[in-house]
MOPAC internal coordinates of N, CA, C and O (Angstrom, degrees):
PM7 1SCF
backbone

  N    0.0000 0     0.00 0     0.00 0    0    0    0
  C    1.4511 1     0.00 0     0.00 0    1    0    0
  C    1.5231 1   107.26 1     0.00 0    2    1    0
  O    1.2310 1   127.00 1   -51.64 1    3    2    1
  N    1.5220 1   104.14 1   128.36 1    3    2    1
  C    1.5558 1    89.71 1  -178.64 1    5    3    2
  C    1.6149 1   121.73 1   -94.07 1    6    5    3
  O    1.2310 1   120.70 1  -153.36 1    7    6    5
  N    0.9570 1   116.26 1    26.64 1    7    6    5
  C    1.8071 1   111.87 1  -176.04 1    9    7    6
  C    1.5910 1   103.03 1   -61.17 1   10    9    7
  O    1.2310 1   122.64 1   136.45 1   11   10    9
  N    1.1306 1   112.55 1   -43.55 1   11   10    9
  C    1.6104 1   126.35 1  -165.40 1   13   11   10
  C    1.6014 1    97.17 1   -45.17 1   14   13   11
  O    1.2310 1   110.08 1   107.67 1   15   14   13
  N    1.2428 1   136.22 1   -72.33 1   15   14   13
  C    1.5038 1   121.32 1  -149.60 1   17   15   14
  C    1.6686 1    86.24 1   -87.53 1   18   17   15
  O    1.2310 1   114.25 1  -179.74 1   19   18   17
  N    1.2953 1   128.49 1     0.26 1   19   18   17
  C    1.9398 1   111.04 1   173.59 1   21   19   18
  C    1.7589 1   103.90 1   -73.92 1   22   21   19
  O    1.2310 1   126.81 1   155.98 1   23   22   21
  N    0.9582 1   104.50 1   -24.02 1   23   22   21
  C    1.8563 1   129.97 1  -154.78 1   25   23   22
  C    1.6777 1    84.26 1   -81.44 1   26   25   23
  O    1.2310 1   120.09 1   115.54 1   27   26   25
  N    1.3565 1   117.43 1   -64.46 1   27   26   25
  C    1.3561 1   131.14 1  -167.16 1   29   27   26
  C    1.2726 1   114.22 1   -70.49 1   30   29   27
  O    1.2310 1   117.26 1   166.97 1   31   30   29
  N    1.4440 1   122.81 1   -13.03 1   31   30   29
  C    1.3010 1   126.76 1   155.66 1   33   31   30
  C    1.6619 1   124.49 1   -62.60 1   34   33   31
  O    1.2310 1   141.35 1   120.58 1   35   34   33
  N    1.2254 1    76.16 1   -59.42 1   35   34   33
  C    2.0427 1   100.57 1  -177.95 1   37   35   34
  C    1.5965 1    98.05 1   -60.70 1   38   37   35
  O    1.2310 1   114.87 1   141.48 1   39   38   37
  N    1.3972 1   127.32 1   -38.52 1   39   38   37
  C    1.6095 1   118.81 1  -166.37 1   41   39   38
  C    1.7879 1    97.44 1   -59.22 1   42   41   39
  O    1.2310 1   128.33 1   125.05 1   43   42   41
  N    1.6670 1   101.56 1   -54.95 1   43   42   41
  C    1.3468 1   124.98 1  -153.29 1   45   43   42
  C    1.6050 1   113.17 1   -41.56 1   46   45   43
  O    1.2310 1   123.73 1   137.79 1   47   46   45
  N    1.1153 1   110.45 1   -42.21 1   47   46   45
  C    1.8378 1   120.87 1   167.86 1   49   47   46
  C    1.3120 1   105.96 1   -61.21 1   50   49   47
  O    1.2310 1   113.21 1   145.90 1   51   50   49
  N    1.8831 1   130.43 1   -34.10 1   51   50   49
  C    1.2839 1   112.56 1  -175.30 1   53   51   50
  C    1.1245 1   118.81 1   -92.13 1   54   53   51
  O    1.2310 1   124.20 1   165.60 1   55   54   53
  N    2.3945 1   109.55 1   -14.40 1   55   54   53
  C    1.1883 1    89.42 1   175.81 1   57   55   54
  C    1.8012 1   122.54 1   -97.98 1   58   57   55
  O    1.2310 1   132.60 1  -176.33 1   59   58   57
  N    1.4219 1    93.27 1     3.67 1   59   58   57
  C    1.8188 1   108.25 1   172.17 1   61   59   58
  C    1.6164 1   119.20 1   -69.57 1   62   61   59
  O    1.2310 1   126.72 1   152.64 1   63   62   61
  N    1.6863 1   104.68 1   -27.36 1   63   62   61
  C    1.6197 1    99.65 1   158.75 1   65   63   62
  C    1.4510 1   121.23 1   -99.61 1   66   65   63
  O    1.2310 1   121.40 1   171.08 1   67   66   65
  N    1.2770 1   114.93 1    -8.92 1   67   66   65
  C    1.4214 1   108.43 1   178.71 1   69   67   66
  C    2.1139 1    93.00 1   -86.45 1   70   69   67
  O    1.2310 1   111.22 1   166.39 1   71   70   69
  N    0.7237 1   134.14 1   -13.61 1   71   70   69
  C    1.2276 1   113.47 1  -167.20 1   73   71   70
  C    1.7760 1   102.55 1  -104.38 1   74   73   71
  O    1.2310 1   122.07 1  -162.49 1   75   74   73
  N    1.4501 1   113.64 1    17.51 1   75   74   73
  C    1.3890 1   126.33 1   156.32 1   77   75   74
  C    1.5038 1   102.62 1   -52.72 1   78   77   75
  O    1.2310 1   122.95 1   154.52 1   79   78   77
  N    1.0034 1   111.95 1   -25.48 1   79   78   77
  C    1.8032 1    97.21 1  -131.35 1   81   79   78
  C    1.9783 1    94.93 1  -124.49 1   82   81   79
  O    1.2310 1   129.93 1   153.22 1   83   82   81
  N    1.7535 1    98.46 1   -26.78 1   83   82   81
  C    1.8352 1    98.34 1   172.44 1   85   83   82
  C    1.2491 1    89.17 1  -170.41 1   86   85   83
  O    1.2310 1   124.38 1     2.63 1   87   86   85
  N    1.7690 1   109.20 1  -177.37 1   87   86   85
  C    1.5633 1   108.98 1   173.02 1   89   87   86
  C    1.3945 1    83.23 1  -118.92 1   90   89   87
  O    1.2310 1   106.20 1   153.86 1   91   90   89
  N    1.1679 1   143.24 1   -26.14 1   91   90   89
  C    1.6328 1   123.92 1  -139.00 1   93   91   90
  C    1.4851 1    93.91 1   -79.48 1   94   93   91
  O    1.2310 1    96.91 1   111.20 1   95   94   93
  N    0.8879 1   158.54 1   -68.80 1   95   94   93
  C    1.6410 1   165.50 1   -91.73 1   97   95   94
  C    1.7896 1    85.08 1  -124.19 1   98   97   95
  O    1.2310 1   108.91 1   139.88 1   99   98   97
  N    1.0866 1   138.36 1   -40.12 1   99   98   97
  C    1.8381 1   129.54 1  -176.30 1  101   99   98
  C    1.0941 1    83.02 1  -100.47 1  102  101   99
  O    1.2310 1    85.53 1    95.78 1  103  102  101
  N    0.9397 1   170.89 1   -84.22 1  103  102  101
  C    1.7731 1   151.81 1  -166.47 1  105  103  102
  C    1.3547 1   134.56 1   -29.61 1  106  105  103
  O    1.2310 1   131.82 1   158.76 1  107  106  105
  N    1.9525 1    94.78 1   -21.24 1  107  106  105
  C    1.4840 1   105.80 1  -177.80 1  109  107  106
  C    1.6221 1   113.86 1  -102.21 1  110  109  107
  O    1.2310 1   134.26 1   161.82 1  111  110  109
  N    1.3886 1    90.03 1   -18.18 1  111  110  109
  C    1.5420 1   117.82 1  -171.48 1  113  111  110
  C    1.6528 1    97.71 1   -66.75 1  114  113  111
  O    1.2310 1   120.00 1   105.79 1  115  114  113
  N    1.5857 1   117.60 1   -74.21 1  115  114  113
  C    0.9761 1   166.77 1   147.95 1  117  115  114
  C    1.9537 1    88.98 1     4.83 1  118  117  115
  O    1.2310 1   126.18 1    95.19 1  119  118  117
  N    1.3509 1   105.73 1   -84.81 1  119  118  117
  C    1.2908 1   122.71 1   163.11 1  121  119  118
  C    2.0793 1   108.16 1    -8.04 1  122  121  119
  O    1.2310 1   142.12 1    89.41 1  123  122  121
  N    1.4980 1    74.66 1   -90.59 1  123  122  121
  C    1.8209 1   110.36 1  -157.09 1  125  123  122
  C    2.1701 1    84.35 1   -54.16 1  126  125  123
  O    1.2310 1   124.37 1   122.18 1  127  126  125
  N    1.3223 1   109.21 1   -57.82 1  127  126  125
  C    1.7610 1    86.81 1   163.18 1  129  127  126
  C    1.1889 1   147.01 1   -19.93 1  130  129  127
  O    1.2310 1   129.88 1   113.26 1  131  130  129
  N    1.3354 1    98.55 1   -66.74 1  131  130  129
  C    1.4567 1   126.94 1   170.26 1  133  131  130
  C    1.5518 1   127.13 1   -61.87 1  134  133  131
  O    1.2310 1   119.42 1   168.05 1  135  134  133
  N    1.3859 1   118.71 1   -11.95 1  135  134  133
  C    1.3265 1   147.64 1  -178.86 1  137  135  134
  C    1.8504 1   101.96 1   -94.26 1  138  137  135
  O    1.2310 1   139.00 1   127.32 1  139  138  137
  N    1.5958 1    80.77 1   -52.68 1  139  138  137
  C    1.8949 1    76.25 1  -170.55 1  141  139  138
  C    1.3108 1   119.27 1   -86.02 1  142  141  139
  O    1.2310 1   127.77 1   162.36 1  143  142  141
  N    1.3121 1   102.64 1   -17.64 1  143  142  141
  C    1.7993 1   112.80 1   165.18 1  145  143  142
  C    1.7537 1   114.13 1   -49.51 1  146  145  143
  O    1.2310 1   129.78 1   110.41 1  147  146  145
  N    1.3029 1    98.75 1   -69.59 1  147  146  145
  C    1.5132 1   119.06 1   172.84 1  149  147  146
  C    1.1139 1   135.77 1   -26.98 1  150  149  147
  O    1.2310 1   130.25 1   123.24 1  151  150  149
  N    1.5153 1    97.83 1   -56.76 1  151  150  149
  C    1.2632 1   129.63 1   151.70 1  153  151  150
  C    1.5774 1   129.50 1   -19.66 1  154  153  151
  O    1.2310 1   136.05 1    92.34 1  155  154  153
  N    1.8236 1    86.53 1   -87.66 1  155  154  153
  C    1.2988 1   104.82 1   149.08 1  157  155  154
  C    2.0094 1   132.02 1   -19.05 1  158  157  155
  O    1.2310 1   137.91 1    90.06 1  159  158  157
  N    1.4954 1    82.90 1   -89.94 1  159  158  157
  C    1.3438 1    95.58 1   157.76 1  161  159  158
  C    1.2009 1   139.36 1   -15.30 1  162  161  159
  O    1.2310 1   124.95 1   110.44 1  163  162  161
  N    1.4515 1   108.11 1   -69.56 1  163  162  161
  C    1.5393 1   124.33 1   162.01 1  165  163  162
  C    1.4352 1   137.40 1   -55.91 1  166  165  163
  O    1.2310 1   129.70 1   165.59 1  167  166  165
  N    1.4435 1    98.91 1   -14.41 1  167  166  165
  C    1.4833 1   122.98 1  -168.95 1  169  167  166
  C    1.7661 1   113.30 1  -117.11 1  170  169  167
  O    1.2310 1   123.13 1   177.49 1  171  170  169
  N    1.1355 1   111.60 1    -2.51 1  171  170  169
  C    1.2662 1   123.14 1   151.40 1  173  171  170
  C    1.4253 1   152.11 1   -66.80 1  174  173  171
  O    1.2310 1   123.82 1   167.77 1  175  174  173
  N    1.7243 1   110.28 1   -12.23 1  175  174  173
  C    1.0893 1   137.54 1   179.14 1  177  175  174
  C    1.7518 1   101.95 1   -91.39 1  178  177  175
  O    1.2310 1   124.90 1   159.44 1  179  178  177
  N    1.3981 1   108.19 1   -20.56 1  179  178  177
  C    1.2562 1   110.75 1  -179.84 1  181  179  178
  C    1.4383 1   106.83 1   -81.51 1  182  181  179
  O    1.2310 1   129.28 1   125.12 1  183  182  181
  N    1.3365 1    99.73 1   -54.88 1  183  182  181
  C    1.9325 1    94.76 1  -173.12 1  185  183  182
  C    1.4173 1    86.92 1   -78.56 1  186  185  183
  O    1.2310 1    98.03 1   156.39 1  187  186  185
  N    1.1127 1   156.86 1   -23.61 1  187  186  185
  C    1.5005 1   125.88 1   175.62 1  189  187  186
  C    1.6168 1    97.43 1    92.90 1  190  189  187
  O    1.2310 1   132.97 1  -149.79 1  191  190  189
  N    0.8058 1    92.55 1    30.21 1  191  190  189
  C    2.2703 1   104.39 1  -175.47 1  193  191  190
  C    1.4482 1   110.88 1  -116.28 1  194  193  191
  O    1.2310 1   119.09 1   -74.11 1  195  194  193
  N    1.7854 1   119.33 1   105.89 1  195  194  193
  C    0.8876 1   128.22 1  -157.97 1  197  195  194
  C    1.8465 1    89.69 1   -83.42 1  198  197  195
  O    1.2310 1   116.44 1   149.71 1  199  198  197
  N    1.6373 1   124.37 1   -30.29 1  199  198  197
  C    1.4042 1   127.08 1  -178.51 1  201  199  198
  C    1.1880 1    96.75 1   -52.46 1  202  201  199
  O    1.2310 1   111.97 1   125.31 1  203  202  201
  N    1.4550 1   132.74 1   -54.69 1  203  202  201
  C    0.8882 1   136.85 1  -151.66 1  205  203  202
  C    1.8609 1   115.69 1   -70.31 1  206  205  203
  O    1.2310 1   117.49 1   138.99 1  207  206  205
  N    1.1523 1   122.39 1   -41.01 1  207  206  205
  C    1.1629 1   139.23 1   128.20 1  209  207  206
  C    1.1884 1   125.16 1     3.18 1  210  209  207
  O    1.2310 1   123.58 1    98.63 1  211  210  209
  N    1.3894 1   110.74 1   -81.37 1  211  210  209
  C    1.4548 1   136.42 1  -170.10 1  213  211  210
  C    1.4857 1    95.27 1   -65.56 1  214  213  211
  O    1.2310 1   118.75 1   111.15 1  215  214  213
  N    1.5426 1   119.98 1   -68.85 1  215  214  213
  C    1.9268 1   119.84 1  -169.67 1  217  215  214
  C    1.7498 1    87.43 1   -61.64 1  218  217  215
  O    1.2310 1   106.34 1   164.83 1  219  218  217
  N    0.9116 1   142.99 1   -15.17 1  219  218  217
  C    1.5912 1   118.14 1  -168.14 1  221  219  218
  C    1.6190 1    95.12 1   -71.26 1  222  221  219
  O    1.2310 1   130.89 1   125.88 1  223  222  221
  N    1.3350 1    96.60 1   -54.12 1  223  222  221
  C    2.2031 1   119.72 1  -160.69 1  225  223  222
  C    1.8453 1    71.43 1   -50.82 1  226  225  223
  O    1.2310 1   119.67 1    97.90 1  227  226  225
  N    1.3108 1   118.24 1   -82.10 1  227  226  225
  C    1.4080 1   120.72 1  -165.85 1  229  227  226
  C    1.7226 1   117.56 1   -33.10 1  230  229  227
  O    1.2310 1   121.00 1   118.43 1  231  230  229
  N    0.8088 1   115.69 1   -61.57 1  231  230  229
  C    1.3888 1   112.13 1   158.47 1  233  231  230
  C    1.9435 1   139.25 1   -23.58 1  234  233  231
  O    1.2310 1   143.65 1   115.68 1  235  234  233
  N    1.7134 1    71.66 1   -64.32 1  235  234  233
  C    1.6648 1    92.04 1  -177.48 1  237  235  234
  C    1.9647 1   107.38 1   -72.73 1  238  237  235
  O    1.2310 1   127.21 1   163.94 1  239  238  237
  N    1.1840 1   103.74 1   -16.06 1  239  238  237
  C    1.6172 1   122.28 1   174.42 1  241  239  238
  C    1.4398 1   109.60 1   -78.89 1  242  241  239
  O    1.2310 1   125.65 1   142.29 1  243  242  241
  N    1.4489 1   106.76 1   -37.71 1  243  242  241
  C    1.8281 1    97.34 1   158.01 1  245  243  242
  C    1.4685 1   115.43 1   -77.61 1  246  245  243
  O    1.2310 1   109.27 1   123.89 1  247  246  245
  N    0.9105 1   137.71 1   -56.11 1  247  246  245
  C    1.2794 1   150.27 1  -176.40 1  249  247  246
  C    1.5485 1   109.10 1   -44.82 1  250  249  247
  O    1.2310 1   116.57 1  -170.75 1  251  250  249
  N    1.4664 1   124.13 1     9.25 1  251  250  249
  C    1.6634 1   129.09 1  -175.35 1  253  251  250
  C    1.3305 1   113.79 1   -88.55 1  254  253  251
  O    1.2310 1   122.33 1   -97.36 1  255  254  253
  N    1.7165 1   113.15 1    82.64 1  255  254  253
  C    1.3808 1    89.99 1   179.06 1  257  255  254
  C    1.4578 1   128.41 1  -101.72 1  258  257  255
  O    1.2310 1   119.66 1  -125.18 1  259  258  257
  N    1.5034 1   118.25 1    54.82 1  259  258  257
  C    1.2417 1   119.48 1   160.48 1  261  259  258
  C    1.8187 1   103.51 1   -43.69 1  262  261  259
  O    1.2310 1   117.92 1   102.35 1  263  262  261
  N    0.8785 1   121.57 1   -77.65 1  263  262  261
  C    1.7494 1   119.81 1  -142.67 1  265  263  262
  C    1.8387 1    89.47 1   -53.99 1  266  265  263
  O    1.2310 1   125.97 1   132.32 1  267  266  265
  N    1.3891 1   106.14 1   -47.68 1  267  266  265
  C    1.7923 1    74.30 1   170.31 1  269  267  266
  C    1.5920 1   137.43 1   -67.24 1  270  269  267
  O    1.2310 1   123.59 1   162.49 1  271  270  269
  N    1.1882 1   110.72 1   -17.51 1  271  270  269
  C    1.0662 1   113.48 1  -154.94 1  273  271  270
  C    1.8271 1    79.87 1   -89.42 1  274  273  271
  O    1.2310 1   111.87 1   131.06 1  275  274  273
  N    1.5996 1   132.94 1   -48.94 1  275  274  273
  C    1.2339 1   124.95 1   155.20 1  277  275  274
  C    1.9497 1   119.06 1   -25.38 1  278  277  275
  O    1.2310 1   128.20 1   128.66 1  279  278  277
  N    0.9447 1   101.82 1   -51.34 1  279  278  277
  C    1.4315 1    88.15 1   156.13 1  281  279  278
  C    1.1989 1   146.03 1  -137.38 1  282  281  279
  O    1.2310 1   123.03 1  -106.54 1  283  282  281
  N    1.1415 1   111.79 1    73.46 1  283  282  281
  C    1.6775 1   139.81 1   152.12 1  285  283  282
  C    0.9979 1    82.66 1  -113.82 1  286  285  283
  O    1.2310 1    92.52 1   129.30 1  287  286  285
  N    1.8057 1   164.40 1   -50.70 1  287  286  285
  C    1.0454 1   109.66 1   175.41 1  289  287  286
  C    1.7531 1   142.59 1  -101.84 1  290  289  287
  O    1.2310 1   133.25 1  -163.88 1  291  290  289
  N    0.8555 1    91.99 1    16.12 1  291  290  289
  C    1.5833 1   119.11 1   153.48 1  293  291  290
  C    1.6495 1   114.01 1   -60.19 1  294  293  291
  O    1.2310 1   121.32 1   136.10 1  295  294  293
  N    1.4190 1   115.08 1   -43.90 1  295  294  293
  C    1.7969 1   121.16 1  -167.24 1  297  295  294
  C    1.9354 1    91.58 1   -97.95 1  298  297  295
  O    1.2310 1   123.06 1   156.06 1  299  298  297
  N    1.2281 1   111.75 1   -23.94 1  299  298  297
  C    1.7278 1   105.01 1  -164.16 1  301  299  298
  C    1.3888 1   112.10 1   -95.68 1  302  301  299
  O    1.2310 1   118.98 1   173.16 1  303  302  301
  N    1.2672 1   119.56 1    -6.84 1  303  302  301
  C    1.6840 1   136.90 1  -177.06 1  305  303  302
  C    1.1069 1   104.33 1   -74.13 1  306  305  303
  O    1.2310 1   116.48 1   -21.19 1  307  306  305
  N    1.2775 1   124.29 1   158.81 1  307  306  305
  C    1.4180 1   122.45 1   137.34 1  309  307  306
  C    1.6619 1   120.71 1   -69.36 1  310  309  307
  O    1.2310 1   112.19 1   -30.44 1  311  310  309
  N    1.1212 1   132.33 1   149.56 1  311  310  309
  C    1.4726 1   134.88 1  -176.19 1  313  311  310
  C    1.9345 1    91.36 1   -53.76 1  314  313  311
  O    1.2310 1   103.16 1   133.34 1  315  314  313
  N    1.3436 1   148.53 1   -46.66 1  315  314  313
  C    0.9817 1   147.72 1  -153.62 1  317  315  314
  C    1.1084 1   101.62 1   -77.59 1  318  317  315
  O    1.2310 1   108.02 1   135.65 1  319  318  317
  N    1.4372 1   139.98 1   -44.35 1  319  318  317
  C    1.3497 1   135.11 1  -150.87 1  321  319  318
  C    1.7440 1    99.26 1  -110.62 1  322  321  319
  O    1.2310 1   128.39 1   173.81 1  323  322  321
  N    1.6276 1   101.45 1    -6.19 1  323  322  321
  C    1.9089 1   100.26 1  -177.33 1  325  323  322
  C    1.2869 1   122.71 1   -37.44 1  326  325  323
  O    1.2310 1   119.69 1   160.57 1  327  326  325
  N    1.4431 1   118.20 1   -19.43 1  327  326  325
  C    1.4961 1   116.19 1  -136.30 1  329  327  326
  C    1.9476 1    91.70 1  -117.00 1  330  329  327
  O    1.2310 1   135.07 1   134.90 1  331  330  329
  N    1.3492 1    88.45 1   -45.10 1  331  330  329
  C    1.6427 1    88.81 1   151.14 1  333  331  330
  C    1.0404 1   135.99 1   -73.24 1  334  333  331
  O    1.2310 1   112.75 1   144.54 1  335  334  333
  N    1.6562 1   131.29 1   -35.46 1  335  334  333
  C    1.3518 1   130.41 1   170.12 1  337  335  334
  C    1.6761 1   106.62 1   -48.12 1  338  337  335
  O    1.2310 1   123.42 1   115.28 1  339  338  337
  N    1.5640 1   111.05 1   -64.72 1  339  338  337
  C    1.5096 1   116.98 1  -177.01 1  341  339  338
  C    1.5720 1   113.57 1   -63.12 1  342  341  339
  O    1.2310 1   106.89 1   149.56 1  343  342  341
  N    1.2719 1   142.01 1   -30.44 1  343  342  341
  C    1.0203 1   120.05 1   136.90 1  345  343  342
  C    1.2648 1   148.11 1   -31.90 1  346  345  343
  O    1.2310 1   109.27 1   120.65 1  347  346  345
  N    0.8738 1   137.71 1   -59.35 1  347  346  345
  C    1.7582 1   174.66 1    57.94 1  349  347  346
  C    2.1434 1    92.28 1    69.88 1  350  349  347
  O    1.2310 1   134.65 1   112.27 1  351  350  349
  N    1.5046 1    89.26 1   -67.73 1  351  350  349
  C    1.7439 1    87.32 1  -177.58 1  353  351  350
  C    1.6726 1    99.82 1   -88.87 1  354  353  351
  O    1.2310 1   109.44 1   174.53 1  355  354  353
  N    1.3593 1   137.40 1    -5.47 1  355  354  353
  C    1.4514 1   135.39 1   152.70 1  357  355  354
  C    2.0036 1   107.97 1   -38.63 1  358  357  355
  O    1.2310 1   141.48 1   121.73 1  359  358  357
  N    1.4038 1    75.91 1   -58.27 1  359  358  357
  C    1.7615 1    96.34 1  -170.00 1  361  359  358
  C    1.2610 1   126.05 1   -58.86 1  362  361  359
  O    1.2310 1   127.40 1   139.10 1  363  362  361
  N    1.3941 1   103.36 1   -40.90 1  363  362  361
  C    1.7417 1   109.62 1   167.42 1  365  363  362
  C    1.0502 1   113.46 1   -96.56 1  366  365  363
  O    1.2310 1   105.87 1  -178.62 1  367  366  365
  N    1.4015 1   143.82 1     1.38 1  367  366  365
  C    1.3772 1   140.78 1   145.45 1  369  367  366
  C    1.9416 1   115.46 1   -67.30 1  370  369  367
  O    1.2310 1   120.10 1   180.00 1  371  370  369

């Protein structure tokens, strides 16, 4: 289902300015999304609820926190090793 990366678009601007300001609070957010999306998700085959489905993917599409997690390590590196750190978490993502 594709809602998930439309969702993960739209988060990505709110979580690229909210993470001006801290990481902990969009990381936790981010988290508990991604939990209840899934959730969701997973729990839809039971009720037989294609809505249900759809808001899970939507959910779990906010709940994407690559772009923060892209930068914390961008801000936590040293400038020398950036290119490897973001690689490095490219790779295991």
């Amino acid at each position: 289902v594709g809602a998930a990366p439309w969702f993960a678009i739209a988060s990505a601007i709110v979580y690229s300015y909210w993470t001006n300001h801290n990481y902990k609070q969009p990381i936790l957010l981010a988290g508990i999304l991604q939990f209840i999306g899934n959730l969701m998700y997973s729990s839809a085959y039971s009720y037989k609820s294609i809505e249900m489905c759809l808001i899970g993917r939507a959910i779990t599409g906010l709940g994407a926190p690559r772009v923060i997690n892209r930068r914390y390590v961008a801000d936590a590196t040293p400038f020398e090793l950036r290119t490897v750190a973001s690689a490095s978490f490219g790779l295991a993502t």
